[in-house]
C-alpha positions as CSV (number, residue, x, y, z in Angstrom):
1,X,25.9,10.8,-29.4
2,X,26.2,12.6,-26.0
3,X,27.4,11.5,-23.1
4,X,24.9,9.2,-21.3
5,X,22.5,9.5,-24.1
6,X,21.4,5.5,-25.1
7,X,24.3,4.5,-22.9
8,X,24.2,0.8,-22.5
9,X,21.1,0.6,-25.0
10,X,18.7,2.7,-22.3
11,X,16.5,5.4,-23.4
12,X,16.6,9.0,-22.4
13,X,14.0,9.3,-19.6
14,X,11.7,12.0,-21.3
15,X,11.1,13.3,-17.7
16,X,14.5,14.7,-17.6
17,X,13.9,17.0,-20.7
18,X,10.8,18.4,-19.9
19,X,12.7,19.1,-16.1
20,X,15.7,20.8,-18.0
21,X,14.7,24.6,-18.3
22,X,17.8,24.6,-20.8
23,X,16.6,22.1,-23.5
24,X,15.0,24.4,-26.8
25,X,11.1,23.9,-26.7
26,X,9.8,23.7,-30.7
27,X,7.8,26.2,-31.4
28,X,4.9,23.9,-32.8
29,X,5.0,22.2,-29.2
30,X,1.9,21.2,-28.0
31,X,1.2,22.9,-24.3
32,X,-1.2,20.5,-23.1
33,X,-0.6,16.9,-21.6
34,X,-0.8,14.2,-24.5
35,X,-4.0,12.1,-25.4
36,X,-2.9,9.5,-23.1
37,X,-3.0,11.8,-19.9
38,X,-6.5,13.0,-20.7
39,X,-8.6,13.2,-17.6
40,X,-10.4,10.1,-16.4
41,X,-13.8,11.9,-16.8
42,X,-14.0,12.0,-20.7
43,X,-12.8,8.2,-21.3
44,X,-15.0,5.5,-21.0
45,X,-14.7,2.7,-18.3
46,X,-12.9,0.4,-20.3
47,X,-10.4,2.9,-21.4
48,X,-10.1,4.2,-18.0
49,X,-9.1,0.2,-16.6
50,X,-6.6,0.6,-19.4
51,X,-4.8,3.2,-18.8
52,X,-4.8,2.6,-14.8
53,X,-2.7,-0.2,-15.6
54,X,-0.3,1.7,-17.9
55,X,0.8,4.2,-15.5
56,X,4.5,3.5,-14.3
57,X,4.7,2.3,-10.8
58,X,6.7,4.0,-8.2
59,X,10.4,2.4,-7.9
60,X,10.3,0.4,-5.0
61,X,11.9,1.6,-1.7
62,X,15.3,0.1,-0.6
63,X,15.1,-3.0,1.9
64,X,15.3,-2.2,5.3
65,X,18.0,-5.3,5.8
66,X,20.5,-4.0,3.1
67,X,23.0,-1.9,4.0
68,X,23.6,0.9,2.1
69,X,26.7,2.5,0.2
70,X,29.0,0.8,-1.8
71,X,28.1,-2.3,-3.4
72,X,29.8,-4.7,-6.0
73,X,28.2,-6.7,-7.7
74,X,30.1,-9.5,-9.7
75,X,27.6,-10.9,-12.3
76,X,26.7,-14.3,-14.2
77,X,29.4,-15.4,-16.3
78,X,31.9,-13.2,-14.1
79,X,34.9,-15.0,-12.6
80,X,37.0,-12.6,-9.9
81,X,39.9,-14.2,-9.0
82,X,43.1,-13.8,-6.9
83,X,42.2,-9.9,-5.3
84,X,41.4,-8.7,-2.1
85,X,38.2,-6.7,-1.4
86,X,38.4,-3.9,0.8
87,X,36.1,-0.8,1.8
88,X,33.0,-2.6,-0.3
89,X,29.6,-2.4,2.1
90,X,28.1,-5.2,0.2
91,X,29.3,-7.9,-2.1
92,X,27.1,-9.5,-4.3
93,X,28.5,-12.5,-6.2
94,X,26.2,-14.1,-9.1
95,X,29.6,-15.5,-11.1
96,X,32.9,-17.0,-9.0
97,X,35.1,-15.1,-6.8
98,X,38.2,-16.2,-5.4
99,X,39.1,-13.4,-3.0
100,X,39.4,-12.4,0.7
101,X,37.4,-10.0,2.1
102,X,36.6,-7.6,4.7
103,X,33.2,-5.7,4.3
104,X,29.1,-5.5,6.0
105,X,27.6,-8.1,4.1
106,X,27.9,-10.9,1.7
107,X,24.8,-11.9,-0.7
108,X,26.1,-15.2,-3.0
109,X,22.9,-15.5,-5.2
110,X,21.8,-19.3,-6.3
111,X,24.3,-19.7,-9.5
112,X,26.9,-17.8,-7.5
113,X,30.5,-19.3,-6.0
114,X,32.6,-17.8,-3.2
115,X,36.1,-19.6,-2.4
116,X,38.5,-17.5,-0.3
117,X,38.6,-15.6,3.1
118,X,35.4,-13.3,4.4
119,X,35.5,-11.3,7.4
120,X,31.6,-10.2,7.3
121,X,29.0,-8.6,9.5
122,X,25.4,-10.6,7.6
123,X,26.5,-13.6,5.3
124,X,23.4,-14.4,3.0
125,X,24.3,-18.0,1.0
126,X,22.3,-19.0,-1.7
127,X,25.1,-20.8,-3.6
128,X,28.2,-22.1,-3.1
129,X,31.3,-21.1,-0.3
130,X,34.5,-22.9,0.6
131,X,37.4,-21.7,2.8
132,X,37.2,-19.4,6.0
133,X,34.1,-17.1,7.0
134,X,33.2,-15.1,10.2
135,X,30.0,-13.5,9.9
136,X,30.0,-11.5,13.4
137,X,26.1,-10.7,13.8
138,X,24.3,-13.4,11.2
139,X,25.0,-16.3,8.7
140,X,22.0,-17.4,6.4
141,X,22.0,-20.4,4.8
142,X,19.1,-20.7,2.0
143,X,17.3,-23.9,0.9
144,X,19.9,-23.6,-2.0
145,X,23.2,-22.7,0.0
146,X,26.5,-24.8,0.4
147,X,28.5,-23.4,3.1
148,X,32.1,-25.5,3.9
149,X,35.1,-24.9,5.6
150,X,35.6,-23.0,9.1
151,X,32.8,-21.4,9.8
152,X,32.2,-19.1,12.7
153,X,29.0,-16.6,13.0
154,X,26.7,-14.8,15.9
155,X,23.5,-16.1,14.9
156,X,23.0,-18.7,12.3
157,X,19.6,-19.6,10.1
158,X,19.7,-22.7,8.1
159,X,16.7,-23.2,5.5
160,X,15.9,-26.9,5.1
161,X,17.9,-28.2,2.6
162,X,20.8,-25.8,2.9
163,X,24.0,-27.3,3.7
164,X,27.0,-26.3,6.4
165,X,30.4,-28.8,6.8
166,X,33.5,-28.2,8.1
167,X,34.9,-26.9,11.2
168,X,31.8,-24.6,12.3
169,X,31.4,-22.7,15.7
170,X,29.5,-19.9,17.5
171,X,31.5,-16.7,18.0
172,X,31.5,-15.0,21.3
173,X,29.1,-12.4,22.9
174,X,32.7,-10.6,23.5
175,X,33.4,-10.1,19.4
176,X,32.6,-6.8,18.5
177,X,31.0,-6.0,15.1
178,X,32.7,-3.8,12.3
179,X,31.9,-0.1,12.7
180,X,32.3,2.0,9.9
């Protein structure tokens, strides 16, 4: 097996050989789209409804309120414990972590546990966090979210039923945010 080639069980797009001027055509190769890419003329209306529906959608575009660059992402059944997270853009906890942190953002997803230190720009709780946060521009709390300990953020959004506790205060207009 090559490099890359069924790599975590995921097919070879065939977009990518037809793209490569390098890969050996066979000589029996057909030259003309397949029967499934015939024009929409020659099908009937039914078959046409059909194959509308087949055709892949276009990935969709990033959200405009993620950051981008690097992410980590720490997944179900995951547990991080005992590190310090550093130069990470975005931290995405679905499992436990018990770290401290400096980064952009913070997403803890509904099944997901934080329990440390986080020195954020947007926090985004869905599940559970206990020790010391500072989210500079934004903290949101979801329906779902558990936030305890000392809390301090710029502007705060609590869904109803999402809970805050602990020693929890507005930062300053005077605290600047991180700039990378």
């Amino acid at each position: 097996m090559k490099y890359g080639e069924g790599l975590f069980n995921r097919a070879r797009d065939p977009r990518e050989q037809r793209a490569n001027p390098s890969t050996p055509v066979a000589a029996n190769a057909p030259t003309h789209p397949p029967a499934a890419v015939a024009s929409a003329a020659s099908m009937p209306s039914a078959q046409r409804a059909a194959s509308a529906t087949a055709v892949p959608a276009a990935p969709e575009p990033a959200s405009r309120d993620e950051p981008a660059g690097s992410k980590l992402i720490v997944g179900p059944n995951i547990k991080l414990k005992g590190v310090e997270i550093d130069d990470c853009d975005t931290l995405v906890v679905e499992g436990r972590v018990e770290a401290t942190m400096v980064s952009r953002a913070i997403q803890i997803a509904e099944h997901g546990a934080f329990s440390g230190k986080v020195d954020v720009d947007v926090a985004e709780i869905r599940g559970d966090f206990q020790g010391e946060m500072t989210a500079r521009r934004k903290l949101v709390i979801h329906a779902s979210g558990r936030v305890s300990g000392k809390i301090r953020y710029g502007k705060v959004l609590v869904q109803e039923g999402g809970e805050m506790s602990g020693d929890v205060g507005a930062l300053h207009d005077a605290a600047p945010a991180l700039v990378r």
